[in-house]
N, C-alpha and C positions, 0 to 999 in steps of 0.2 A: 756675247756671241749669239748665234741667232741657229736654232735645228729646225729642221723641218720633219716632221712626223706624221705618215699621214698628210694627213686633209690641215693640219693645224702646225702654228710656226710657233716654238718654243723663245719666247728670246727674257737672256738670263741677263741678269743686272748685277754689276760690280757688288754690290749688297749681298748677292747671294741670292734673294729673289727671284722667281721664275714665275712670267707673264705666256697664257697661251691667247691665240688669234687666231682664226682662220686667215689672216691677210698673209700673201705670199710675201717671202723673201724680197722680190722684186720691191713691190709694193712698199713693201718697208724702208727700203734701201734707197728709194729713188731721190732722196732731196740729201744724200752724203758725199763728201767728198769721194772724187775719183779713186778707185784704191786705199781707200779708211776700211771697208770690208773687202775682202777674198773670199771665195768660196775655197775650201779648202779638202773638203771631202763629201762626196753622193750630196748631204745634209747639211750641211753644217758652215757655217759662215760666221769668221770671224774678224774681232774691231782689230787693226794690227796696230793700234795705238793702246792697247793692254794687252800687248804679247811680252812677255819679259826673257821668252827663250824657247830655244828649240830641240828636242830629244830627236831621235828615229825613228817614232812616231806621229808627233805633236808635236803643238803648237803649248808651250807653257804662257799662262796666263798672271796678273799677278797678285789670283787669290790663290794660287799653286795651281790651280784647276788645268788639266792637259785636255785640248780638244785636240783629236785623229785628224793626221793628211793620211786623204789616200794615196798611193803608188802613183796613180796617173796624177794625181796633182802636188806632186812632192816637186819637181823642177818647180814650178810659177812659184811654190809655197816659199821655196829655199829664193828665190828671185824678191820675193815682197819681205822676205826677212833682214836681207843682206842689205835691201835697199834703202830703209827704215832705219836701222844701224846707221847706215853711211851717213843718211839725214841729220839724224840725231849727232853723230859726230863732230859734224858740220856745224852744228848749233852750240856748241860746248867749245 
């Protein structure tokens, strides 16, 4: 996932790891598949290809790790989850 803090964009590595940047979100994002990230709350922007589940707040990841939707983005969040699922269904 990828936070933004600040002037500086946090982005966390399945390792556990934590790399900072000043390069924007965007910036980051821009050479990724359509919908591989979501912004998901104010900050915070996550890969939905290591989402392993979702609470009533978050987005479970699958180092256990929970990243926050917010309110206003919990519809699109619960829309990219469901979608992914289907996908994955699809392929099994």
């Amino acid at each position: 996932y990828l936070e933004r803090n600040l002037k500086k964009t946090i982005i966390a590595l399945r390792s556990g790891q934590k790399h900072c940047t000043s390069l924007k979100a965007a910036e980051l994002l821009k050479n990724t598949e359509p919908g591989q990230f979501i912004l998901c709350h104010q900050s915070f922007w996550v890969n939905m290809e290591k989402v392993t589940g979702m609470t009533a707040g978050g987005f479970v990841l699958e180092n256990g790790e929970e990243i926050p939707i917010s309110r206003s983005r919990k519809k699109d969040a619960k829309e990219a989850f469901f979608a992914r699922l289907k996908r994955q269904m699809q392929h099994t």
